[in-house]
N, C-alpha and C positions, 0 to 999 in steps of 0.2 A: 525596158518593158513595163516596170514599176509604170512611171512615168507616164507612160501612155495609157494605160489604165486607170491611168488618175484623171485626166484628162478626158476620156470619154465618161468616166463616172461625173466629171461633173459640168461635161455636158447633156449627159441624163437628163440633170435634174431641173432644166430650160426645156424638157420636149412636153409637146403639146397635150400628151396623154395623160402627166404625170398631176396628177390634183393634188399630191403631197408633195412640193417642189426642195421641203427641208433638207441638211446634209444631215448624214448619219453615220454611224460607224457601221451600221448594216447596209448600207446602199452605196458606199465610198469604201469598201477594205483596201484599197492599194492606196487612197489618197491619208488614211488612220494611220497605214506605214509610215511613210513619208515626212507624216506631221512628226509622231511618234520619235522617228531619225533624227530630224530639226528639230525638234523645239526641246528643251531639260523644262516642262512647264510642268506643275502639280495641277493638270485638267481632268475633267472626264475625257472619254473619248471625241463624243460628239460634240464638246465646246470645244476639247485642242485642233479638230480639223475644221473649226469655225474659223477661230483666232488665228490657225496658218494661214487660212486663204487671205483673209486680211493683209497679214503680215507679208505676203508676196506683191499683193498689188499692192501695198503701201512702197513697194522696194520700186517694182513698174513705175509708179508714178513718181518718183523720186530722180528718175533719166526724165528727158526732153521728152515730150507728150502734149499734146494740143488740150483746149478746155475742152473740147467734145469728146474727148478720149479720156477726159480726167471724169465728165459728166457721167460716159457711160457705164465706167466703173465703178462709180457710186452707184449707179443706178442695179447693174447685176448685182451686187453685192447686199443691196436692200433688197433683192429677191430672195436671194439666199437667204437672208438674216445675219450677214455675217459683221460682228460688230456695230451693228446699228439699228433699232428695234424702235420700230414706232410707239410713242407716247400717248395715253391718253386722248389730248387734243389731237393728235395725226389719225388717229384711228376712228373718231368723232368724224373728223373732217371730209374722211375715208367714205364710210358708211353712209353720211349723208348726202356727198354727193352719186352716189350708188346705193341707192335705197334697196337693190337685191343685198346688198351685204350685209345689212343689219343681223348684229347677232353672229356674224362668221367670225371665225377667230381669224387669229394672222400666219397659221398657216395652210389656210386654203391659197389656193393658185391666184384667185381672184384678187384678195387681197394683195397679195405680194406684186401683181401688175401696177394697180392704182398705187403701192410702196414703193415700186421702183423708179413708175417714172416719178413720181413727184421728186423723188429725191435727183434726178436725172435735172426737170427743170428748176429745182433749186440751185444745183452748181454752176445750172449755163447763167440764169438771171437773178440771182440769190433773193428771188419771190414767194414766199411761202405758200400763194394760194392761189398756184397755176396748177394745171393739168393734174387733177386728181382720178381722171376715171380711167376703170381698170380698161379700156377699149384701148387707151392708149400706150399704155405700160404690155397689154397683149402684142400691140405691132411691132411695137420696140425690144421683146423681148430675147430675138433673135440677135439684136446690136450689142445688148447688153451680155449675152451670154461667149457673142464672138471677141470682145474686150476683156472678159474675164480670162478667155482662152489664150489671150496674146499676153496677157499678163503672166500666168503658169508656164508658156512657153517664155517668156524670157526668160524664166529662171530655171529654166531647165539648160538653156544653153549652159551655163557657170555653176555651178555648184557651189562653189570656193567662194565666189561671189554671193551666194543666195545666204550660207552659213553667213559668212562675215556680215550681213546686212542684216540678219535676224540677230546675231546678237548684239549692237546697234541700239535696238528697239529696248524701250525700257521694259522692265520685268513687267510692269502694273499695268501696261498695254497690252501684254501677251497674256496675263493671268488674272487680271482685274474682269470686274464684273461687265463695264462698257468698255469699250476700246474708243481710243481717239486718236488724232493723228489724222484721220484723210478728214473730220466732219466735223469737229471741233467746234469750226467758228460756223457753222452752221446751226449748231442748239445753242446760239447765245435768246435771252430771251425775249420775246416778240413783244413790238409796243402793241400798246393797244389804247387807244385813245378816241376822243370824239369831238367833234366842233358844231354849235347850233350856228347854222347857217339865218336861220328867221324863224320868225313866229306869227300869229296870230293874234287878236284879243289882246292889248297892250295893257301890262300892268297897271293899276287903277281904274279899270275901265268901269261905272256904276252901271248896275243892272236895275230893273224894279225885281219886288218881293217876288222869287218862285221862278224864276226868270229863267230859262235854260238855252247854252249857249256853245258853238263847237270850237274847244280851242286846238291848236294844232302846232306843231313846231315843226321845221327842218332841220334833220341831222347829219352831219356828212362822217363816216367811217374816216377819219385820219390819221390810221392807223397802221399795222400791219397784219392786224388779228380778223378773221371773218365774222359778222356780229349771225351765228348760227343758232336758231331757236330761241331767243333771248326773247326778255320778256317786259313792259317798262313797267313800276310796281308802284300804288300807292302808298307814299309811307307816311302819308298824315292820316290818324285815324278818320273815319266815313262816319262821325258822329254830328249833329242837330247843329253844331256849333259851327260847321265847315261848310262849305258846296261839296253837295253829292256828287258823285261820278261811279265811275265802272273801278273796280279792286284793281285789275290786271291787264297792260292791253299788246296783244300778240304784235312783234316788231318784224317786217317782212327781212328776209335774210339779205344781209348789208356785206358786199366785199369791201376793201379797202379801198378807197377812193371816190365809192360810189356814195348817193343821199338817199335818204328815207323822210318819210312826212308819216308823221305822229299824230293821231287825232281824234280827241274824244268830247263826249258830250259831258257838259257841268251843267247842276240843276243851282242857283244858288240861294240863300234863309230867305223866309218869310220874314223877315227881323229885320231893323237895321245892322249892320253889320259889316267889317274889312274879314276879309281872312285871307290868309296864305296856305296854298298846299302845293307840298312836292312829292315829285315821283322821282322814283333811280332806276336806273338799267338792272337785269339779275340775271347771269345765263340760265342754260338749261338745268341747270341742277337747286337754283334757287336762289344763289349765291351772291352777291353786287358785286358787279363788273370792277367797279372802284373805289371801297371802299373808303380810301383815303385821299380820293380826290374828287373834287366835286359837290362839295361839301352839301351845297343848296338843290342840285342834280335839276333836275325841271321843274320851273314854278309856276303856280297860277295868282295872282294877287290882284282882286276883284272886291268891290263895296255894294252892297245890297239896300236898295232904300225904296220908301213906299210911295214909289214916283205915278205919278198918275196922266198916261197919255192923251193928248188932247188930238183931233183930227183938226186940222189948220179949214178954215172956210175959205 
């Protein structure tokens, strides 16, 4: 009876009404037992009946299971929050493609849908920047929650079987701050890279004095990372000695694979004069994209002289 109590508590927490989807020792008391029975873990309550459910479907998935079975247990299990908790960039990536969620924490419903499936299309196509909106993690949410359920009921069959496979499990997986084991190789870390395709205005080009001119590059994302909010940033100083331009110039948002076209206006000296200026990529926060690579990042290199146009007769 335990058992089954357990089982509808935490099919609860998948219904459509429920805007706080989290497990709790208050909303799971038969599932708090059970963990409680299992596990010798030094947790609170609501992390030990996190880390059991974990630790069940890690055992599920351990017998014969298809990817889509393995997918949609990742996927309930980032609704829940169970061992697996969005990052920074996941939750950036979140928000921006659902501009309602900005500002929601991760345990609104909402969030936890665009959490699930993305983690859902990560194990079927190991893509980081597919299906992040919550519409789709809503439709799915009933797959995800019937897979968690098939998981719980397998180890409800054996007992003897469920003990023996939990202690199995290393202690630092059951009582450590992340769990790993189903997602591991999923947080290894994303490239992130870029490749100029062409440009504009070829280096050395002469201008006459005051001369203003659009230079422009292509960049193609060849990477795995989404180029979201970034920004391309002048880092040669805008003094008398340089071609003027614009400080800052907004890069439209770039997924992996796809190009972007760069393009700004340069004013260049009344003087004669060579100069070189570069720009670098800086995400949202301000930051250069690659600090350590790319040394030279986007150049302009252009000579100014007191050329004077004739009209051909």
């Amino acid at each position: 009876m335990v058992w089954a109590a357990a089982v509808t508590e935490i099919s609860d927490r998948f219904a459509s009404n429920r805007n706080d989807p989290r497990l709790s020792a208050a909303n799971c008391p038969s599932l708090t037992a059970i963990a409680k029975e299992q596990l010798a873990a030094d947790l609170g309550d609501d992390q030990l009946i996190a880390k059991f459910l974990f630790a069940v479907c890690k055992l599920y998935l351990a017998s014969p299971t298809s990817v889509e079975e393995s997918a949609l247990i990742r996927g309930g299990l980032a609704y829940l929050l169970c061992g697996y908790l969005p990052n920074d960039h996941d939750l950036f990536l979140i928000r921006t493609v659902n501009p309602a969620l900005k500002g929601s924490q991760t345990n609104t419903k909402q969030v936890r849908d665009a959490w699930a499936f993305m983690n859902y299309k990560r194990a079927l196509q190991r893509n980081p920047n597919i299906g992040y909106t919550a519409k789709s993690g809503r439709t799915k949410r009933v797959a995800f929650r019937d897979a968690i359920l098939r998981a719980v009921n397998f180890s409800m069959t054996d007992l003897a079987r469920l003990r023996e496979g939990l202690a199995k499990i290393p202690a630092d997986e059951i009582s450590g701050g992340a769990a790993t084991g189903l997602v591991a190789s999923d947080r290894r870390e994303l490239v992130d890279s870029s490749e100029i395709i062409s440009e504009t205005v070829p280096d050395g080009t002469i201008f006459p004095f005051g001369a203003t001119f659009t230079k422009s590059w292509t960049l193609r994302n060849s990477g795995e990372v989404p180029w979201i909010n970034r920004t391309i940033r002048r880092m040669t100083p805008n003094t008398p000695t340089y071609p003027h331009s614009a400080e800052t110039v907004r890069l439209a948002d770039t997924m992996p694979g796809e190009s972007v076209v760069i393009s700004l206006e340069m004013t260049v000296n009344r003087y004669p004069s060579i100069a070189i200026v570069r720009f670098k990529m800086v995400d949202e926060r301000g930051n250069l994209c690659w600090p350590n690579s790319y040394p030279l990042g986007l150049s302009v290199a252009v000579e100014s002289r007191g050329l004077h146009w004739r009209k051909e007769q």
